[in-house]
Legacy VTK file of the C-alpha trace (Angstrom):
# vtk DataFile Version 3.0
C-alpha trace
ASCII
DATASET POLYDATA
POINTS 329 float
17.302 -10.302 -7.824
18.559 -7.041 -6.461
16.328 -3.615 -5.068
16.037 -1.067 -7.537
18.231 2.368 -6.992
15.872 4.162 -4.458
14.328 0.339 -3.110
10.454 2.515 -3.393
7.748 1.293 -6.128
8.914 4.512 -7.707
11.419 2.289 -8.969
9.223 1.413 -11.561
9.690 3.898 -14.392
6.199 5.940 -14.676
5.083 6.154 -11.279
5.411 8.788 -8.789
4.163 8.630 -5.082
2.866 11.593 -2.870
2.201 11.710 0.666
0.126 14.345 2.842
-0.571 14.181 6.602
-2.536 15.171 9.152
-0.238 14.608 13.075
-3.449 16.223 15.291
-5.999 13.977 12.965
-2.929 11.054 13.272
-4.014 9.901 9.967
-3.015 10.722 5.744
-3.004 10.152 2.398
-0.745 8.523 -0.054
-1.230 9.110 -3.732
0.160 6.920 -6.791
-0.057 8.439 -9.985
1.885 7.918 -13.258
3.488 9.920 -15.937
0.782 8.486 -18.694
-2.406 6.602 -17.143
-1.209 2.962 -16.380
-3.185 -0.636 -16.567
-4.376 -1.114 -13.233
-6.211 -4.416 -11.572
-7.473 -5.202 -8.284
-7.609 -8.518 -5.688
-9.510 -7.567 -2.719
-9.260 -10.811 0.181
-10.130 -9.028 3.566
-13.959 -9.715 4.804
-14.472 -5.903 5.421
-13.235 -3.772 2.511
-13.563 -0.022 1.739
-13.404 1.106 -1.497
-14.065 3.041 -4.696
-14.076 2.222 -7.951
-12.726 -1.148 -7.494
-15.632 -2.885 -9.714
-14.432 -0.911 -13.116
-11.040 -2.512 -13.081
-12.236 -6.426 -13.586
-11.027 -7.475 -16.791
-14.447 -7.616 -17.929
-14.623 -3.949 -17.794
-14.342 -1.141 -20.876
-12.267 1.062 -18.803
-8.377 -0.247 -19.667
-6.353 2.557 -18.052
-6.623 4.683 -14.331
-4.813 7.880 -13.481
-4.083 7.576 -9.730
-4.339 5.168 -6.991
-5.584 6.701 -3.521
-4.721 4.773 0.195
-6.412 6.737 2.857
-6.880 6.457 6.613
-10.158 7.362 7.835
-12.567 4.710 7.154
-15.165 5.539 4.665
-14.113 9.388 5.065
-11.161 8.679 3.521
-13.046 7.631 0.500
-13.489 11.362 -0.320
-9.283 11.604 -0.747
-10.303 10.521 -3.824
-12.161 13.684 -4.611
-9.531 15.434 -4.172
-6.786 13.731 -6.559
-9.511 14.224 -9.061
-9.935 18.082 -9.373
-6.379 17.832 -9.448
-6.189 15.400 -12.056
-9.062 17.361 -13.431
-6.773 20.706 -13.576
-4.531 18.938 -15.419
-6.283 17.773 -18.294
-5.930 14.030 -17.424
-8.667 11.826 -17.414
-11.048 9.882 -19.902
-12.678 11.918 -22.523
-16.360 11.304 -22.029
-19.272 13.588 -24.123
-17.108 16.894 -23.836
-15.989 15.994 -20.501
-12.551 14.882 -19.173
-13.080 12.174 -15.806
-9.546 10.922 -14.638
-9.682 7.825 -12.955
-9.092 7.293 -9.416
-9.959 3.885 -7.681
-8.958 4.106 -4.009
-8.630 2.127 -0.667
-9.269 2.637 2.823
-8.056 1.929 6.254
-9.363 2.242 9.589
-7.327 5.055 11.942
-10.529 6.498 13.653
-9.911 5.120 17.185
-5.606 5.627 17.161
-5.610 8.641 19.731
-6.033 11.404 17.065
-8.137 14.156 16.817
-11.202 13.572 14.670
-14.116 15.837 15.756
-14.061 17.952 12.082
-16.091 20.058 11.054
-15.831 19.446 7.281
-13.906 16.233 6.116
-10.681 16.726 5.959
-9.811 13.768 3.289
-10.632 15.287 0.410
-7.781 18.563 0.717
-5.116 15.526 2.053
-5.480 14.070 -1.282
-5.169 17.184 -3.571
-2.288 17.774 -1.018
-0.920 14.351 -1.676
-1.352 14.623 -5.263
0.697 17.892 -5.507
4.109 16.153 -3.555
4.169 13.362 -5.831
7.448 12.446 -6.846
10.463 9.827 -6.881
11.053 10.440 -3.563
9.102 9.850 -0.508
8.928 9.279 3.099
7.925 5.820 4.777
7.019 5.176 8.125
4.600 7.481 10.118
3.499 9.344 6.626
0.499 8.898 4.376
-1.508 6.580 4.727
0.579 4.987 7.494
0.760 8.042 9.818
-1.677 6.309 12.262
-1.548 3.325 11.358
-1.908 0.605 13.924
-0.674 -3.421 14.160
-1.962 -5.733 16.630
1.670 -4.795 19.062
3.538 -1.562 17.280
2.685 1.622 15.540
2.027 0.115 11.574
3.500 2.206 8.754
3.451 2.909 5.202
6.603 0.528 3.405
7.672 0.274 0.104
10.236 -2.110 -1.275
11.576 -2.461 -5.196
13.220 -5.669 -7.326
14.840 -5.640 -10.327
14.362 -9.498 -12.096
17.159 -10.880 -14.075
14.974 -10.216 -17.282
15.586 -6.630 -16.724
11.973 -5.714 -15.579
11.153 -4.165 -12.379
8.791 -4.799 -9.610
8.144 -2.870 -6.337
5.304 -2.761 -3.513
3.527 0.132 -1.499
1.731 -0.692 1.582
0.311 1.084 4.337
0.107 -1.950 7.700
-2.869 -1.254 9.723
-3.126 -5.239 10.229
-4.918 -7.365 12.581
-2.419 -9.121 13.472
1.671 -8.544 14.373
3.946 -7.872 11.341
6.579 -9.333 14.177
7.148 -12.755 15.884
6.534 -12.961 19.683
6.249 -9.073 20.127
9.627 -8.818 18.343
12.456 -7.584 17.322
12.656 -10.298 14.559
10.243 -9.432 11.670
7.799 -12.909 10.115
9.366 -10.861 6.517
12.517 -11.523 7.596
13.936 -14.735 5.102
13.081 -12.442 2.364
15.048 -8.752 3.669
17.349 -7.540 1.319
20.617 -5.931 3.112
19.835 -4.502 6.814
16.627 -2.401 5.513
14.396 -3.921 8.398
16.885 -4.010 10.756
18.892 -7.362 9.576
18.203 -9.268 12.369
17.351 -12.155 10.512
14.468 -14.763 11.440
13.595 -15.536 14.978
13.474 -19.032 16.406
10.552 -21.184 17.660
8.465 -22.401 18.504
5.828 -19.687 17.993
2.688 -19.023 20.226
-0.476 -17.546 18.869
-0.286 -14.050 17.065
-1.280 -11.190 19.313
-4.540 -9.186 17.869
-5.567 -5.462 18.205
-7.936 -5.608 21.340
-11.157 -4.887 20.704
-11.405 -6.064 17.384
-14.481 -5.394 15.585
-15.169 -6.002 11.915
-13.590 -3.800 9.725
-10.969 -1.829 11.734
-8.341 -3.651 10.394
-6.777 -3.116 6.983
-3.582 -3.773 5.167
-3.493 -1.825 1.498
-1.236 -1.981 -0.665
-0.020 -1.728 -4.326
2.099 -3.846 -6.189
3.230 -2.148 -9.770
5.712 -3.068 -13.006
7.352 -1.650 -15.642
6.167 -4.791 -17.494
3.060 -4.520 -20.528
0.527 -6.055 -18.525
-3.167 -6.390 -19.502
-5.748 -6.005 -17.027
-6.252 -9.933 -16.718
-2.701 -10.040 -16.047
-2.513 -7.353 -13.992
-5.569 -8.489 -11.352
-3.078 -12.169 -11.556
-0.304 -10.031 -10.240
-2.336 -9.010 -7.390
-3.360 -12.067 -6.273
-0.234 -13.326 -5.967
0.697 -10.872 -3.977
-0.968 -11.350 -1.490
1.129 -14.178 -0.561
3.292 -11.432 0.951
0.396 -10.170 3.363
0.297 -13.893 4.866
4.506 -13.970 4.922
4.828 -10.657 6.555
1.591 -10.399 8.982
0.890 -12.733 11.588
-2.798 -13.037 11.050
-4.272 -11.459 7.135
-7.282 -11.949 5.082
-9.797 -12.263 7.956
-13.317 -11.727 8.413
-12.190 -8.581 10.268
-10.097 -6.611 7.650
-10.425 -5.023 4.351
-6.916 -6.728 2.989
-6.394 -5.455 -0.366
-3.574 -5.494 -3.050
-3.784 -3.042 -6.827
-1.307 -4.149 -9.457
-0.334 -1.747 -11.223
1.683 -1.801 -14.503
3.229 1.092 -16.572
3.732 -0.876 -20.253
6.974 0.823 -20.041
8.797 -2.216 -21.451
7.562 -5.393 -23.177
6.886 -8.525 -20.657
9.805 -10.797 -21.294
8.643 -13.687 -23.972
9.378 -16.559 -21.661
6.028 -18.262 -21.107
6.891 -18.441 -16.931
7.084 -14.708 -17.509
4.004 -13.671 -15.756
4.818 -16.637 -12.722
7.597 -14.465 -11.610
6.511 -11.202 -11.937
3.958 -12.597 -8.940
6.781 -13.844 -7.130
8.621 -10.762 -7.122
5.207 -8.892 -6.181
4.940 -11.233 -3.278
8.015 -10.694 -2.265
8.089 -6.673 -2.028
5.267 -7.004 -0.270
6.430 -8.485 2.325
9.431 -6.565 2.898
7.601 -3.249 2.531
5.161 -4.310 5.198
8.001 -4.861 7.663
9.957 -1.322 6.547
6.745 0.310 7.223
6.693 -1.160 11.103
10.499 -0.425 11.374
10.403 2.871 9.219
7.313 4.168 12.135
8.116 6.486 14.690
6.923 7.820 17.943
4.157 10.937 18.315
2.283 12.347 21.076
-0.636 10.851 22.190
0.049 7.182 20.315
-2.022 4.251 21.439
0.942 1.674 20.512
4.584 2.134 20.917
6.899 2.164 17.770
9.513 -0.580 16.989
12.195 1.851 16.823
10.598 2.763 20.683
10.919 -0.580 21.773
13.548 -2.779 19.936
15.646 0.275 18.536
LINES 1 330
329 0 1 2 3 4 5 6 7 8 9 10 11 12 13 14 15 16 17 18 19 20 21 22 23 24 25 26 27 28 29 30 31 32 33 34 35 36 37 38 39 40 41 42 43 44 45 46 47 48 49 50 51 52 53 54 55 56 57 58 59 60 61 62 63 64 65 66 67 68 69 70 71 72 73 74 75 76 77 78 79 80 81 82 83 84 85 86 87 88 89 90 91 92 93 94 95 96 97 98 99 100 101 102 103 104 105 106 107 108 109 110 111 112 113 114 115 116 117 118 119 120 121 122 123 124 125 126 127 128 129 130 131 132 133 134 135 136 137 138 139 140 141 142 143 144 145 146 147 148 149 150 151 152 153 154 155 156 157 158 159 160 161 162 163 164 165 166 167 168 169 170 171 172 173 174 175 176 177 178 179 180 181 182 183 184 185 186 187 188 189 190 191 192 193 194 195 196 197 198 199 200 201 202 203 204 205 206 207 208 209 210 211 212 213 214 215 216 217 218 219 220 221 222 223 224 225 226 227 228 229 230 231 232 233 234 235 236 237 238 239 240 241 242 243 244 245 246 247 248 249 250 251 252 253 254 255 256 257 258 259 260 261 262 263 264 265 266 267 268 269 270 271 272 273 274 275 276 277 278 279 280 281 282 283 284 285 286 287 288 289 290 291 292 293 294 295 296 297 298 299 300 301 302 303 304 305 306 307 308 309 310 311 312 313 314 315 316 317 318 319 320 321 322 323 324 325 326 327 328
């Protein structure tokens, strides 16, 4: 298994990513949408989630297709990013047609960035214009690190980050990740350099310094941790005909990445969550282990973009946490 050309989820043909930020709030928006609405399911394993529209993508549910996935900083404020992406959406004739009316589809995720050092005494919510912002830059191409949804971002020891990471299976089909690390615990060993990702990077693009040694003490946390101001988000996506059953499968098997690539995950005191994405772009190879290793693979990226978005961050004025680059670079 090798990364895809641009080692992004936009490696998967279909989707295109957009970032907007905010460096006085410290805090963003990152926007997945596709070139045709895309199968979408959900796995939600953190004790303190925010979310919306999460419930209409169980398998269970008539809805089959979404037009946009929304990660947001800003706690439930962030919800309203959402908002946003769909008078966009809206403006662009995409959307389910419903009695006359078109309604695009927008489930989204949140993270806590409230207490990170930035400036959040608004006077209207800001989340809602990041979106549409984030919406409009969507592309092949975007930046990692201290963007998006990562821009304030926060790990138990180092600025967190938004990541991304791509694989192409021998099969042909593609997989890739998008995560923005706001995580309980460290996404490195011991307070570093060496990454808990690291038996899974691909080339140098953490840093190739390969694992670290033990024994290992306890994981640092954030101090002060109170339920729910901890979150890692993330989506996981193919190029593979998925289902939604399928799909929701994908995410919970990625979430074996979280637990590879973070220290501490799923707690009572974060919101972890993982969307699976899939495009339908090519048909999911006939092998009946087919769907086994498209979780593997999701897994996988995961883990790898949760340690590019720690070593992708970088330092701002007025940060709470110093960036690995600051400390190890």
């Amino acid at each position: 298994m090798q990364p895809g050309p641009r080692n992004l989820i936009t490696d998967v043909a279909g989707l295109r990513v957009g970032n907007a930020s905010d460096d006085m709030l410290k805090s963003g928006v990152t926007v997945v949408t596709g070139d045709a609405p895309f199968t979408c399911g959900v796995h939600v394993m953190g004790g303190a989630p925010g979310t919306r529209e999460t419930d209409l993508l169980a398998p269970d549910k008539s809805v089959t297709d979404v037009d946009a996935l929304v990660l947001s900083g800003g706690s439930a404020f962030g919800l309203d990013a959402a908002s946003g992406v769909m008078e966009g959406l809206r403006r662009r004739g995409r959307g389910v047609a419903v009695a006359g009316f078109t309604v695009p589809i927008v489930p989204a995720a949140i993270l806590f960035d409230l207490a990170n050092g930035g400036d959040k005494d608004w006077q209207q919510n800001p989340y809602a214009a990041l979106g549409a912002r984030a919406l409009e830059a969507a592309g092949q191409d975007f930046e990692l690190g201290s963007h998006g949804a990562g821009t304030g971002a926060l790990t138990a020891d180092l600025k967190g980050g938004l990541g991304s990471a791509s694989v192409v299976l021998p099969s042909g089909v593609t997989v890739g990740a998008l995560v923005a690390v706001n995580a309980l615990g460290p996404a490195v060993v011991d307070g570093g350099p060496q990454f808990w990702a690291a038996p899974w990077e691909e080339g140098a693009e953490f840093g190739g310094l390969g694992p670290a040694r033990g024994p290992f003490g306890l994981p640092a946390t954030k101090l002060g941790v109170r339920l729910g101001q901890n979150t890692t988000i993330a989506v996981v996506a193919t190029d593979a005909a998925l289902d939604k059953a399928q799909a929701t499968r994908m995410a919970v098997a990625a979430h074996d990445g979280m637990a590879r690539a973070l220290g501490l995950s799923h707690s009572p005191m974060d919101g972890d969550l993982v969307f699976a994405a899939a495009t339908g772009v090519r048909p999911l190879p006939e092998a009946p282990d087919a769907a086994l290793w498209l979780g593997h693979a999701a897994a996988i990226c995961l883990a790898r973009a949760i340690a590019r978005g720690v070593y992708m961050a970088r330092p701002a004025p007025g940060d709470l946490l110093p960036s690995w680059q600051a400390r190890h670079g």
